[in-house]
C-alpha positions as CSV (number, residue, x, y, z in Angstrom):
1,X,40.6,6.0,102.9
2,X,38.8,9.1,101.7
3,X,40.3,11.4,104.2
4,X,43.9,10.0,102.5
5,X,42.7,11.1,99.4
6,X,42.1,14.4,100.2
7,X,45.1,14.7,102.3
8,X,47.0,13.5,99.0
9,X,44.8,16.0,96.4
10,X,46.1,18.9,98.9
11,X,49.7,18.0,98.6
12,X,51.7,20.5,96.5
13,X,54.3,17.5,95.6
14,X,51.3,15.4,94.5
15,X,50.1,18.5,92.1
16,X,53.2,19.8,91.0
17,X,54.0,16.1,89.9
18,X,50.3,15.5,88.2
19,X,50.8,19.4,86.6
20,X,54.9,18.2,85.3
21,X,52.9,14.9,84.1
22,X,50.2,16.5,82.2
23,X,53.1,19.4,80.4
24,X,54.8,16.2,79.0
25,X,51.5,14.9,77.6
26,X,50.3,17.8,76.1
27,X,54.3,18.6,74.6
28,X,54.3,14.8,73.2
29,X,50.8,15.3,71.6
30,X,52.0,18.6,70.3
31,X,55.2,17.1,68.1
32,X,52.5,14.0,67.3
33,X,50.4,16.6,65.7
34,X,53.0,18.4,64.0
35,X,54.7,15.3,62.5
36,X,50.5,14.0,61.3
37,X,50.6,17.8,59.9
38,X,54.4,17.3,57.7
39,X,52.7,13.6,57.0
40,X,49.6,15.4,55.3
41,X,51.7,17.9,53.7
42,X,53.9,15.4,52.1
43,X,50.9,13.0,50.8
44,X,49.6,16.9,49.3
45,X,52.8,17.3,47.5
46,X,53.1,13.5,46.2
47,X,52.0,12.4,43.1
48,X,52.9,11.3,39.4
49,X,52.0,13.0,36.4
50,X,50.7,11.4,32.9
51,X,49.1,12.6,29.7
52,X,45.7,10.9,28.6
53,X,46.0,11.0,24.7
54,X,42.3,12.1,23.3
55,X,40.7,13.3,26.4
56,X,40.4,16.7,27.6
57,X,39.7,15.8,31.2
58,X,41.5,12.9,34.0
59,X,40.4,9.9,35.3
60,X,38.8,8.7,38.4
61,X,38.4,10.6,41.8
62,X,42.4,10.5,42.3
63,X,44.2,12.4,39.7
64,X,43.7,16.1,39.1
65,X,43.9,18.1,36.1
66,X,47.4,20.0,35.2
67,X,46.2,21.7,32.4
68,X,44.1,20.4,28.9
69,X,44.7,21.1,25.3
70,X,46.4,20.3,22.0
71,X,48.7,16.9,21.1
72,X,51.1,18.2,18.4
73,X,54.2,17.2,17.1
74,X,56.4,17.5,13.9
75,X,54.7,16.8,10.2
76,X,55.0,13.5,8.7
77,X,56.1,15.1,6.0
78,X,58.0,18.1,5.0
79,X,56.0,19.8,1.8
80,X,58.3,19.6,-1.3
81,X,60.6,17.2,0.1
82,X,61.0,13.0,0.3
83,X,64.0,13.1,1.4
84,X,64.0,15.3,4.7
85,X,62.7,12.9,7.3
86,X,64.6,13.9,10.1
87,X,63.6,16.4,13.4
88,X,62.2,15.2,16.7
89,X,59.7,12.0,17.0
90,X,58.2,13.0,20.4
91,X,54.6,14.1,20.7
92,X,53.5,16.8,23.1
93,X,50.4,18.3,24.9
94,X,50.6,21.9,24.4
95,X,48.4,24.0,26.5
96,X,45.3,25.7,25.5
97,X,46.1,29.0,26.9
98,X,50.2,29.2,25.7
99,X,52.2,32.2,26.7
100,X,53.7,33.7,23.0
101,X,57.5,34.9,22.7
102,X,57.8,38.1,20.6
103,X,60.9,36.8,18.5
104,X,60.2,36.0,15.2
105,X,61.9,33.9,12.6
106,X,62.5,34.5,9.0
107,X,63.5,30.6,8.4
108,X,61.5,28.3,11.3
109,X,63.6,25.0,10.9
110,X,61.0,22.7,13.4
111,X,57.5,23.9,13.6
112,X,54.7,22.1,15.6
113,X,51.6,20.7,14.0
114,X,48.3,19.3,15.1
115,X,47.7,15.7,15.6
116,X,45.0,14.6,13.5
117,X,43.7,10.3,14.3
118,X,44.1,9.3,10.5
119,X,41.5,6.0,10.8
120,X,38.1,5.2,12.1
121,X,39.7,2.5,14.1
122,X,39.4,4.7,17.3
123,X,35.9,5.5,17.3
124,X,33.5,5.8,14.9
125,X,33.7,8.4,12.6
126,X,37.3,9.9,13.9
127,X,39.4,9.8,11.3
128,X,40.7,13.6,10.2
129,X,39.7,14.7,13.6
130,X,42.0,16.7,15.5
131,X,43.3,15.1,18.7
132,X,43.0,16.8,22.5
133,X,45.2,15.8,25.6
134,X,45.0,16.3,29.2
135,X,48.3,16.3,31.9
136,X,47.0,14.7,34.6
137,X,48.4,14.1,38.5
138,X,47.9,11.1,40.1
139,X,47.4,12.1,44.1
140,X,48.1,8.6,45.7
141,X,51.1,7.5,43.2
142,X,55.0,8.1,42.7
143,X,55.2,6.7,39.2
144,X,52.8,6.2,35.7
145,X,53.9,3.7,33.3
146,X,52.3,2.8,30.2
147,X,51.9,-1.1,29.2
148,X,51.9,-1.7,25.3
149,X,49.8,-4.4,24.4
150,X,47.4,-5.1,27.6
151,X,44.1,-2.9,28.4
152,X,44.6,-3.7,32.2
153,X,46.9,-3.0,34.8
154,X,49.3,-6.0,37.0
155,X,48.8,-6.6,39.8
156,X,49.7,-4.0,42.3
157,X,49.0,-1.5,40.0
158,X,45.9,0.7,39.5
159,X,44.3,1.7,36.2
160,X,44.2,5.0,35.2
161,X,42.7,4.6,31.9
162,X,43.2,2.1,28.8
163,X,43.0,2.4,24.6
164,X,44.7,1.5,21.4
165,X,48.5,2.1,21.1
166,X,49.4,4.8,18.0
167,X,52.0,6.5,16.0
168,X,52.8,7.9,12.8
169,X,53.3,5.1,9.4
170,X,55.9,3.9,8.7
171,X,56.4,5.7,5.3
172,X,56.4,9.4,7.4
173,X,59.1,11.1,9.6
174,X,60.0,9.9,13.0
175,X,56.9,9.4,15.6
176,X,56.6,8.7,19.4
177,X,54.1,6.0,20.4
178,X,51.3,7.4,22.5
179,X,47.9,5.3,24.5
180,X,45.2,6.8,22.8
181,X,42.4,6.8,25.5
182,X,39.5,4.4,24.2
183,X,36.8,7.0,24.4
184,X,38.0,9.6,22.6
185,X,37.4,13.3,22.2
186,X,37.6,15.1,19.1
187,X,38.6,18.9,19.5
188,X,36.0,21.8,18.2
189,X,36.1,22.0,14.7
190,X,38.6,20.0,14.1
191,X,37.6,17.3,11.3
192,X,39.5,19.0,8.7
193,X,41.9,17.2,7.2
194,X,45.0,19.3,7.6
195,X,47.3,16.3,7.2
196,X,49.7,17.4,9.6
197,X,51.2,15.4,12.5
198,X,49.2,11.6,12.3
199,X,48.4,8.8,13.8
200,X,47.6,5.5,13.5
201,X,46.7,2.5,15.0
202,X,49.9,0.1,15.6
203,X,49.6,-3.8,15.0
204,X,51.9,-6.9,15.9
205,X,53.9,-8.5,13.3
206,X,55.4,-11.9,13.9
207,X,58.9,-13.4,13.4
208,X,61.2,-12.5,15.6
209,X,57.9,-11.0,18.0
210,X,56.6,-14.1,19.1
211,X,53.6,-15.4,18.3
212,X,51.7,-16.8,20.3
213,X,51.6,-15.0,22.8
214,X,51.0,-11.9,20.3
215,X,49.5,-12.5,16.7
216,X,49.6,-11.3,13.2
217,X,48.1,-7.4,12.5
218,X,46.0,-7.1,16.1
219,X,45.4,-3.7,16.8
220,X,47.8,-3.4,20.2
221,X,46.1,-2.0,23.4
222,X,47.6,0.0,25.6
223,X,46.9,1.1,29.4
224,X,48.5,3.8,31.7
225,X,49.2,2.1,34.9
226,X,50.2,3.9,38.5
227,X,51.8,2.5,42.0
């Protein structure tokens, strides 16, 4: 028996057909390694961004940080007018380090304020401070939602980070509702009351809302959700 296994070890058939064999591994493993490489290189590129309202910095070990700075929008008011209400309602996180345009304007028909929270209902002591904001990236999902009125996620869904829904009165111009995070920052030297763009916290009224399940003037939570 061991004298046929040499005999077999010597046979250039038998090590041409173990070197063929081996080739075809090591060319499988290579195109296994190259699609585990594309696999990693598509979870790197995947994700879904969201804005945390009143925080300069993400949530959790999973997201990463676009960029921080200023929540802004439209005035609530246009000085020496009541009747002009009109222009955009959206809020936005402008960036702390902007890149300025050299054009100037001698009539500026939209301008961009700072959001100010306009009650204590969001911390103690916030009211007239100014508001921050951070874009964040969530690495492990495809889409963000927010959830008006619930401070946790469904199921399926992960939490990225909960607070109290806002937007401007109803008395001012047009206004977006935004989660304010439940912790929230207040930006450097920013208690001022500049009565720009505002916010407030936003309750539940019933009648054609339906209540129970919701009730009369609760504050409404909000939570930013991911999957």
């Amino acid at each position: 028996m061991k004298k046929s296994k040499r005999l077999l070890l010597n046979d250039p058939d038998a090590i041409l057909a173990r070197l063929t064999h081996m080739e075809n591994e090591i060319s499988q493993l290579k195109i296994e390694n190259q699609n585990l490489r594309q696999t990693v290189d598509n979870v790197n590129g995947f994700g879904s961004t969201f804005v945390r309202w009143g925080r300069t910095t993400c949530p959790g070990s999973n997201t990463d940080l676009v960029y921080s700075g200023y929540t802004a929008g439209q005035p609530h008011y246009h000085t020496g007018s009541t009747s002009h209400y009109g222009g955009p309602s959206n809020t936005l996180c402008l960036p702390s380090n902007p890149e300025l345009s050299n054009d100037t304007f001698s009539q500026v028909d939209s301008l961009l304020y700072g959001s100010e929270y306009e009650r204590n209902i969001f911390a103690y002591d916030s009211a007239e401070e100014d508001i921050p904001c951070a874009v964040c990236r969530s690495k492990t999902a495809s889409t963000t939602l927010m959830i008006p009125g619930r401070k946790s996620c469904f199921s399926g869904w992960s939490f990225e980070y909960t607070g109290l829904l806002a937007s401007g009165s109803v008395s001012h111009s047009p206004s977006s509702y935004i989660c304010i995070d439940s912790h929230p920052e207040y930006l450097q030297a920013g208690q001022e009351n500049k009565n720009g763009h505002l916010f407030y916290a936003v309750g539940f009224k019933c009648g054609s809302l339906p209540c129970p399940p919701y009730h009369d003037d609760r504050a409404a939570y909000c939570v930013i959700c991911s999957k």
